[in-house]
N, C-alpha and C positions, 0 to 999 in steps of 0.2 A: 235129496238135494243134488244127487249127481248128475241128473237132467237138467239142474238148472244153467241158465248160459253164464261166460264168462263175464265177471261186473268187475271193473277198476273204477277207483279213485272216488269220487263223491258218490257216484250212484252204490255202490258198493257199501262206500258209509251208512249212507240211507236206508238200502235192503236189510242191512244187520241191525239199524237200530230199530225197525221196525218187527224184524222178526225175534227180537230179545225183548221187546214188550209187548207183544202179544195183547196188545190193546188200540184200537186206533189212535192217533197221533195228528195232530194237525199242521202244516209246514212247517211254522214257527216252533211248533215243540220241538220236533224234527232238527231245525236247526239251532236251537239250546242244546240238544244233547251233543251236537256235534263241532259245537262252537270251542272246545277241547283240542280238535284234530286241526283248527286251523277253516275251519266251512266259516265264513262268518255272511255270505248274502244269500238274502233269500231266493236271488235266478239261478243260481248252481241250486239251489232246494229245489227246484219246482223243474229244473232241466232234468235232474235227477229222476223227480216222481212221474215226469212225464213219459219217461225212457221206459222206466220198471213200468208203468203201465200198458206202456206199448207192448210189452210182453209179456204182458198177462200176468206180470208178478205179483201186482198189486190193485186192489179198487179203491177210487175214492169214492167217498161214503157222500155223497151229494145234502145228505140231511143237514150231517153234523161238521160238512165240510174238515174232511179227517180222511186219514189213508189205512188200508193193512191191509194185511199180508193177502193174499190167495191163498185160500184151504184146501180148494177142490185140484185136485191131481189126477180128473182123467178128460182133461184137455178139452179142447173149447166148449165152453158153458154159458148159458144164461145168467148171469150175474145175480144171484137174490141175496138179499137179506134180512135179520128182524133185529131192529136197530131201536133200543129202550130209550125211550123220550126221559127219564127219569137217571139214573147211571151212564145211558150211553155207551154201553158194552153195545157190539156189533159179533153177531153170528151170522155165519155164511152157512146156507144152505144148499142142498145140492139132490132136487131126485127127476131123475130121468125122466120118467112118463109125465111129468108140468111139464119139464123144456121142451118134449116133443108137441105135448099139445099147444102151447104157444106156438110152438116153428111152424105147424100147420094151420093153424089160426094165420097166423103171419102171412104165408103163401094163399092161403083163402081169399084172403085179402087183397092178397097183389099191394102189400104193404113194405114200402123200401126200409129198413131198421138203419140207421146212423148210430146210435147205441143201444147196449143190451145192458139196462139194469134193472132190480128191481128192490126197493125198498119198504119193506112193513115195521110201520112205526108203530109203537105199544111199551108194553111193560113184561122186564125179563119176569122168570119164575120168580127172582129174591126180591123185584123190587114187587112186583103182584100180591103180595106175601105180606110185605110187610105196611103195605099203602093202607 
């Protein structure tokens, strides 16, 4: 955490409440938990999650419209994840040889990218298990 950049005041709130549940969150939970500190609107939430995005801190989970953390620690990545239609737990994924073969896919194509995500929806191992 000592690479990470300096955060004051709401966005800060937001970073910690996120990285202390360790679960995706959605704005509004976001700002329930933080309705405590004095956060009461949702555009400080979303000014917030828009910043920590911009720096890679955080993805939002476009499926389940929910935010967390960034796992991956070795610097700019193809965004993936496999995100349980069922629970709703979100795991970030991270291996080398996809993201390159995408980036070269990409440039094959002469294909401009505006964002990089990518989301497989399914069922965790527990809920697989017990369906």
């Amino acid at each position: 955490m000592s690479d990470l950049p300096t955060l004051k005041g709401p966005t800060k709130l937001v970073y910690e409440v996120l990285s202390k549940k360790k679960v995706p969150l959605g704005a509004y939970d976001i700002l329930a938990a933080l309705s405590k500190h004095g956060v009461t609107g949702p555009p400080t939430i979303y000014r917030a999650l828009e910043k920590l995005a911009s720096q890679g801190l955080i993805h939002r989970i476009s499926s389940i419209n929910a935010y967390i953390i960034c796992d991956c620690h070795h610097g700019s990545h193809i965004s993936s994840f496999m995100v349980c239609k069922k629970c709703k737990s979100v795991e970030e994924i991270s291996d080398r040889k996809v993201e390159n073969a995408l980036r070269t896919a990409i440039k094959n194509h002469s294909f401009k990218i505006e964002k990089e995500m990518i989301e497989l929806i399914g069922l965790c191992e527990t809920c697989a298990t017990t369906a």
